[in-house]
C-alpha positions in Angstrom: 2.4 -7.2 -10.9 5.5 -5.3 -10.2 4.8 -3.1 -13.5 1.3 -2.3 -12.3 2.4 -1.5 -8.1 5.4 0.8 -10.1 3.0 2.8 -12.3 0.4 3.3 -9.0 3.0 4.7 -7.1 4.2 7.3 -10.0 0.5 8.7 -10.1 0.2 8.6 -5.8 3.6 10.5 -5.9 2.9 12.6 -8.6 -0.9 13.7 -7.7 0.5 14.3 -4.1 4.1 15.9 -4.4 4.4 17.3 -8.1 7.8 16.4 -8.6 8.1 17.2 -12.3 9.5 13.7 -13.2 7.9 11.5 -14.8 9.6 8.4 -12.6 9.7 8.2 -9.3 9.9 4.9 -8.4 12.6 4.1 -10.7 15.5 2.2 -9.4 18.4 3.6 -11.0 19.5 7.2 -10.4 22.7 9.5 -10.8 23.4 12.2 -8.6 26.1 14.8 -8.0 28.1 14.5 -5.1 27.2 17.9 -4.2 23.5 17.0 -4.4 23.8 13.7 -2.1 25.4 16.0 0.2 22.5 18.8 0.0 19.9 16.2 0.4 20.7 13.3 2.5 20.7 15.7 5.6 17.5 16.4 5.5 16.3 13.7 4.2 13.8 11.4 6.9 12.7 8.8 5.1 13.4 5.2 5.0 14.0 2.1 2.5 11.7 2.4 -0.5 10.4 6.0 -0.1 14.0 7.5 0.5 14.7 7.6 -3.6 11.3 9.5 -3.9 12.0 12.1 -0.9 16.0 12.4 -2.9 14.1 13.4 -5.9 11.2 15.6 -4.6 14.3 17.7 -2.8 16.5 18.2 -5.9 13.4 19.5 -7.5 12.4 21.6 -4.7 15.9 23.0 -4.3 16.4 23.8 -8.3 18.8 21.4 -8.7 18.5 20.2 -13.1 16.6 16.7 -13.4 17.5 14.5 -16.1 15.6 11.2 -17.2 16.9 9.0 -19.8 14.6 6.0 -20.5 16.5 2.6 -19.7 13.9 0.8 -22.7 16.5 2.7 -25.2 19.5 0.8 -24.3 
């Protein structure tokens, strides 16, 4: 169930915000300092959504997006 509500979400997010990333929902992220900082003040959201909104603004903003699949480890 939880792989299925993960991959609905990606295509919402993606059809609606075209974030360029191919995870959205993911759990896991990295971020520089001086991206947190750049994006956590403008950031409104809450809980669940708030990862989404983080990555939707780095992308927005330019900032370099990495993704490194965690089935490879």
């Amino acid at each position: 169930m939880w792989k299925l509500t993960n991959r609905g979400a990606n295509v919402l997010a993606q059809t609606l915000l075209w974030s360029g990333v191919s995870n959205l929902t993911g759990s896991f992220r990295l971020y520089k300092e001086s991206v947190l900082e750049d994006g956590i003040s403008s950031c409104v959201s809450k809980g669940y959504v708030f990862q989404m909104e983080m990555i939707v603004r780095a992308t927005r903003k330019g900032y370099h997006i990495e993704e490194v699949s965690l089935y490879n480890f």
